[in-house]
N, C-alpha and C positions, 0 to 999 in steps of 0.2 A: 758553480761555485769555483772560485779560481783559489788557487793552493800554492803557495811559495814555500820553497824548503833549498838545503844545500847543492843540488841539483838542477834547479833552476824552478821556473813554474808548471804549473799543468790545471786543467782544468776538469772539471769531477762534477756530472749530474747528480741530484740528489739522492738520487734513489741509489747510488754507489757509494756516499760520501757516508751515511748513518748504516755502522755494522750490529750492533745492538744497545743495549741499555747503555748510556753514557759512553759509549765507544764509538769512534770514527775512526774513517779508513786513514786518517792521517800517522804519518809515517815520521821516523825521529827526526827530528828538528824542522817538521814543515808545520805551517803555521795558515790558517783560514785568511787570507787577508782580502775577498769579494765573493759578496754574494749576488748575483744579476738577478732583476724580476721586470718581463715584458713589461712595457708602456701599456696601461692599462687603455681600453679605445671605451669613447664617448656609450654612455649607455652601461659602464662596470659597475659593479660594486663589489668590496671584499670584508671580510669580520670574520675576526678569530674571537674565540670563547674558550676559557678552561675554566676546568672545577677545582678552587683551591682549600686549604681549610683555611687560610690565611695568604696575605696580600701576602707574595714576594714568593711562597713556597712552591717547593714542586710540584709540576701540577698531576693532577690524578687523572683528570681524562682533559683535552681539548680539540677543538675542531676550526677548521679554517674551512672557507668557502668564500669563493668568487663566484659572480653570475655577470651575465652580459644580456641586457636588455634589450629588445630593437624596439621602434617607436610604435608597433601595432599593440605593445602591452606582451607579447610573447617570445619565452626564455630565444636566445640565440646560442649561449653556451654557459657551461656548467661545470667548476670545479669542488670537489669538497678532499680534504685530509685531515685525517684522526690524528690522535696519539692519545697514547693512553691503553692503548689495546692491544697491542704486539710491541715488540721488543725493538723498531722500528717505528716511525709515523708511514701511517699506511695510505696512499692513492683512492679512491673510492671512483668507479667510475657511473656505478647508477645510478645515479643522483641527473646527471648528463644525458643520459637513456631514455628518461621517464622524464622531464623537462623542458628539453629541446623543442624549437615550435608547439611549445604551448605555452596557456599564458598560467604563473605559478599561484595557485590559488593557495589556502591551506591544507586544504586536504591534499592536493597533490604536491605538498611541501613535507607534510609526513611521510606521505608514500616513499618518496624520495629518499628520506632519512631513514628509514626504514629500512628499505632494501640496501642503502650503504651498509646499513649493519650487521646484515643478515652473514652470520656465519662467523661472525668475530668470538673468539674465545681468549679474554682478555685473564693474563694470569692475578693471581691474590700478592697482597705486600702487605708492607706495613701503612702504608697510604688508606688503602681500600680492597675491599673483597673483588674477584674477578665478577660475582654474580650483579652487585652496586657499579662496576663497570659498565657490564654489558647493559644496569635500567638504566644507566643516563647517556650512553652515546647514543641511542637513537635523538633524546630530548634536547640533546647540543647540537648534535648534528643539525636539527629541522630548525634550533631558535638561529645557528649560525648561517644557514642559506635563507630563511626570512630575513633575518638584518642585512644579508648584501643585496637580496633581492629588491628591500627597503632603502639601501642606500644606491641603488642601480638606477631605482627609478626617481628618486628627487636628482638625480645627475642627468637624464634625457631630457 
């Protein structure tokens, strides 16, 4: 993420950039003006999914996933990211672990979502209860790497 302010620019991973609920690390008078996403290679696919109560609102839970397909049918790589469950959008790396050289069936597409979720303690608002959190990120999570896994493979 590249960052312009009175100082000049700089640039800021994501994982540095989001300091909690609606707050960034940006500083007075810097201003977000790029965000960089690798060239996706032959064989990708990516889908985000959130749970709204209406088009446009903030969302209460959602989940992003890329997958990389290679042409025997089995995963090559695996990304998935929450939000909705910490004060932060959170990295998931099991999804990747349990994936990798194989080929992603459904059940091993729950497993997957599963184990990304495992340990998350998403707080209460006025959105949704943390406990209504934590039944639908595993179910976002697995429909959102199905669909890239789905859109990975009409791309090979």
């Amino acid at each position: 993420m590249h960052i312009e302010g009175p100082h000049g620019g700089r640039d800021v991973e994501a994982s540095e950039f989001f300091d909690t609920y609606l707050t960034s690390s940006l500083e007075a008078g810097e201003l977000l003006t790029e965000v960089r996403f690798p060239s996706a290679p032959p064989g990708a696919g990516a889908a985000f999914l959130e749970l709204v109560r209406r088009k446009g609102d903030f969302a209460i839970f959602a989940a992003a996933a890329s997958v990389e397909m290679g042409g025997d049918g089995a995963c090559k790589g695996a990304r998935l990211a929450l939000a909705g469950v910490s004060d932060t959008p959170i990295r998931c790396d099991a999804p990747s672990a349990i994936l990798v050289g194989r080929v992603p069936t459904a059940e091993l597409l729950r497993e997957a979502a599963s184990a990304a979720c495992e340990g998350i303690e998403p707080e209460s608002d006025v959105l949704a209860s943390g406990e209504y959190r934590r039944a639908m990120a595993p179910v976002y999570a697995r429909r959102a790497l199905a669909s890239a896994v789905a859109r990975a493979t009409t791309q090979s």
